[in-house]
C-alpha positions, 0 to 999 in steps of 0.5 A: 458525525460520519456516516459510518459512526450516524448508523452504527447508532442505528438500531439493527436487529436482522441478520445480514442476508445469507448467500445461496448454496453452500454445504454444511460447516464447509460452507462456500469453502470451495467456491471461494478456494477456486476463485476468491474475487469472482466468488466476493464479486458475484455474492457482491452482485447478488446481496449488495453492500453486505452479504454473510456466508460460511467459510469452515463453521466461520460465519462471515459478513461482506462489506462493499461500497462506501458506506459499508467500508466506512463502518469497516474502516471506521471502527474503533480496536475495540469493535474490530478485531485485527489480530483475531483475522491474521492469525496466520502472521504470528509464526512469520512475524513471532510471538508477541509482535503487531497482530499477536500482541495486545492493541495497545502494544501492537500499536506501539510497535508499528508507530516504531516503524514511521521514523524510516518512512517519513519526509527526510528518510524518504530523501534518502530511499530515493537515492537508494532505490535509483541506484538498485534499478540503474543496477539491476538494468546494467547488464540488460544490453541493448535488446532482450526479453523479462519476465516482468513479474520476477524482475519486479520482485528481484527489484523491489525486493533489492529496493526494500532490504536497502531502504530498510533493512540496511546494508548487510542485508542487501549486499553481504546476505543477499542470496541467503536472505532472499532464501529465507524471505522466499520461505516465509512467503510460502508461509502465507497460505489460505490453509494458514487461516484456519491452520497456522500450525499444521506439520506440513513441509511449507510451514516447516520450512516457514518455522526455521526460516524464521529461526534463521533470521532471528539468529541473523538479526541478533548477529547484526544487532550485535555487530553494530552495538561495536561500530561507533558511526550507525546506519541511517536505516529501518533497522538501526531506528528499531536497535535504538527504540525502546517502548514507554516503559523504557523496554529496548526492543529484543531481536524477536521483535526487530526481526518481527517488525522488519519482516512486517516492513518487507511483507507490507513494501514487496507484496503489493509493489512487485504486482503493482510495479508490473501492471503498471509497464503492462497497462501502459503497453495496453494503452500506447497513448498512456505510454506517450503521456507518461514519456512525455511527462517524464522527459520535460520534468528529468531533461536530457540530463535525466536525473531523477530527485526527491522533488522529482518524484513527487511532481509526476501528475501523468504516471502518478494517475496512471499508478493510482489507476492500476491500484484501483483495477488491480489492488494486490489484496482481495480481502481485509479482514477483521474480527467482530469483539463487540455487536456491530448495526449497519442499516437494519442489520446487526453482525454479532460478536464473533463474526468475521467481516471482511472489506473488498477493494477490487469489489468497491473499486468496480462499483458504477455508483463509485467510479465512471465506467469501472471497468474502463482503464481510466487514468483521467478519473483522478484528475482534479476536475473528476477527482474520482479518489476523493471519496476515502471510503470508495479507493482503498487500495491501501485499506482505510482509516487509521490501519491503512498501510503506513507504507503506501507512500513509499510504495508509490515513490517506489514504484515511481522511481523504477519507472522513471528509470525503466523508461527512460532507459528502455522501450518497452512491448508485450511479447504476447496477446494483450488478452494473456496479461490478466489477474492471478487471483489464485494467491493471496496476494493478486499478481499477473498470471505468469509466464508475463513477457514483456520485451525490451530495446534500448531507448534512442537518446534521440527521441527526448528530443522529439518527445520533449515537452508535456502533451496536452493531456500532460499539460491539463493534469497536475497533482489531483490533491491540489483541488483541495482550494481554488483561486476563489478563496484568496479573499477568505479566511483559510483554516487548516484541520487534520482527520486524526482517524487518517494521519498515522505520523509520515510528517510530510506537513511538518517537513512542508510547513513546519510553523503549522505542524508539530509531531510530539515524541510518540507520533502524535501531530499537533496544529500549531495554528488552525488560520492560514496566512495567504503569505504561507497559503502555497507551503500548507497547500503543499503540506495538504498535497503531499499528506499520504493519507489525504487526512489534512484539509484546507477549509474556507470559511 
């Protein structure tokens, strides 16, 4: 029984403790406008792990801390609600699609998008997203200055429609779609919360955005039904789809769920892509070590792999850090359908609760030093992630983003190009560079310069060969055994909360791992031979949602 399961049990009766101030059916409303995470923060601080406020007549619950966020992330569909929190989605990704549809449909449609994001399509978006960065550099010279956070959308937004939606989108409607994506963006505002369909001029430019590309897509759709050999992308997965009742997908709900999949791969990675280059500047002997790493693993060659990608320990911490500091979502959000007992509390029916990683992630209890830039807290000795209820920068549990894994091989990918290619240094005070929290999705304030000179070849040679810091760190996954159970019996046992179906470990040790038709994994054997110890451990390393574990018995 998890902790989060043994007090939900628990008998509550109290309400949760109510944050000061505030006005009549407005609420905290402006506090939180003006700044939304030092308002979570500061209430955090005040009422600790669960707090309730009012936000226009919405009463909502806070939870912070492991134990709270187990019980957010833990919770069944039927307990909390996400299509009641994101209303504000449905004109954006339409009628009837992920959080307007009912849950049994909703979780039919996103089980639709894993095929493009698992072990053999990520084979392939490696490639795809090397190339988009080597182009994109081309015409950089040898010296110059970005601004980093625009750069890091035109990448990865070049790097998504490629990977995803395929090649029409990114080479033949290029600039009119990054038209119709900016417009949907703009459509994701706080007033959408509680307004979704207010005739103000950002919604209505939302409106025919949406219609624009739903006609793009059936086009498409159209277009490709004629060509006798199909693109091996996102798109092309979902035309030949169909649901359990033999229902094929219609172009609004294609275009629903590719828009989904650009919404959930550009978001966080551009924020993320630039304060991970911002950090490293920050933290020159970080910049060395990732280097360092970088150029033993890639050679003077410098060709970056499938296999490469997952072997980058040093600027995968590095990565993991900056998502703790700077995860790209202040508030996940669910609405309560059925009463909810925390401890001695009980959050009724109709509430709202909301769950807030950079909250959590700045916790001391949970993380040494929280405020401290820390890469080393994830290696296998400190292994400060491995609490699944402390580190959600993704979120948690079965709705935890299914597109984390590429987001990282992404953002990895870029970097292992960037600074192979270029030196980087900040064109301002490192003060400057900080956290936009005036936006729903967390960025770099702008303007963010960062210049750029073209990397002496020379210097591979002098910086070839990990550093020590290098050398101690491997992959923190891999503290999941230790060279004192060779003499035990090994078993092999997966957290079906936590697996959403990306296959690595069938892809990795397919004698133990099976996926059934509609994403399901199965174990075909639970006892693991020492002659197949290493291919499971790498099944358990490589898993993105942490939800295989070798146990010893």
């Amino acid at each position: 029984m998890t902790v989060a399961q043994a007090i939900n049990k628990s008998i509550g009766g109290d309400k949760p403790p109510r944050a000061k101030g505030g006005l009549p059916w407005v609420g905290h409303m402006v506090s939180f406008a003006t700044n939304p995470f030092n308002f979570v923060m500061k209430l955090a601080e005040e009422t600790g792990e669960i707090a309730m406020f009012k936000l226009l007549g919405q009463d909502i619950v806070l939870l912070t801390g492991d134990d709270a966020s187990e019980l957010f992330f833990r919770a069944s569909d039927e307990q909390l609600d996400q299509s009641a929190a994101y209303k504000l989605m449905t004109p954006i990704f339409g009628e009837g699609l992920v959080f307007d549809a009912p849950i049994e449909r909703k979780n039919e449609q996103l089980k639709m998008l894993m095929p493009s994001l698992r072990m053999e399509a990520m084979r392939e978006h490696s490639f795809k997203i090397v190339q988009e960065v080597e182009d994109i550099v081309g015409d950089w010279g040898d010296t110059g200055d970005v601004e980093i956070v625009d750069f890091m959308k035109h990448l990865t937004i070049n790097t998504a429609s490629h990977c995803l939606l395929g090649k029409e989108f990114r080479y033949e409607l290029s600039d009119e779609f990054s038209e119709i994506y900016h417009d949907l963006e703009m459509g994701v505002s706080p007033i959408a919360f509680h307004f979704p369909y207010l005739p103000i001029p950002k919604f209505k430019r939302r409106d025919r955005a949406r219609v624009r590309l739903q006609k793009l897509v059936g086009e498409i759709v159209e277009r490709r039904k004629k060509q006798k050999e199909k693109p091996s992308d996102m798109f092309q997965t979902l035309i030949d789809m169909e649901y359990k009742d033999g229902t094929k997908l219609g172009p609004n709900e294609i275009t629903g769920l590719l828009v989904g999949a650009i919404f959930a791969g550009h978001h966080t990675s551009s924020g993320t892509a630039a304060w991970v280059l911002i950090e490293l500047l920050k933290n020159p002997h970080l910049m060395r070590d990732v280097k360092a790493e970088l150029d033993d693993l890639l050679g003077e060659k410098g060709d970056v792999t499938f296999q490469s990608l997952r072997e980058m320990p040093v600027l995968e911490s590095v990565l993991k850090e900056v998502l703790r500091l700077h995860p790209p979502l202040i508030i996940l959000m669910r609405q309560v359908s059925q009463d909810l007992h925390f401890k001695n509390y009980t959050i009724k029916a109709g509430d709202m609760v909301w769950a807030s990683p950079p909250v959590t992630h700045r916790l001391s209890n949970l993380f040494s030093n929280p405020l401290t830039f820390d890469p080393d807290r994830f290696s296998p000795e400190r292994a400060e992630d491995k609490n699944l209820m402390a580190y959600q920068p993704f979120g948690g549990g079965k709705h935890k983003c299914s597109g984390n894994a590429f987001a990282l091989f992404q953002i990895k990918a870029i970097f292992a190009i960037l600074l192979r290619r270029y030196d980087f240094e900040l064109a301002d005070s490192p003060d400057c560079y900080a956290d936009d929290y005036s936006a729903m999705i967390v960025q770099p304030k702008a303007p963010c310069n960062i210049r750029y000179s073209r990397r002496d070849p020379s210097t591979f040679k002098t910086e070839f060969g990990k550093s020590k810091e290098a050398e101690a760190q491997t992959c923190p996954h891999s503290a999941e055994s230790s060279p004192a159970s060779v003499e035990k019996t090994l078993k092999v046992a997966v957290d079906m909360q936590l697996c959403q179906g990306h296959a690595v470990c069938v892809g990795e040790a397919p004698e133990y791992f099976k996926l059934s038709e509609d994403g399901v994994l199965g174990i075909l054997k639970k006892n693991v031979s020492e002659e197949d110890r290493e291919k499971v451990e790498k099944a358990v390393k490589y898993c993105p949602n942490r939800a295989l574990k070798i146990t010893e018995k």
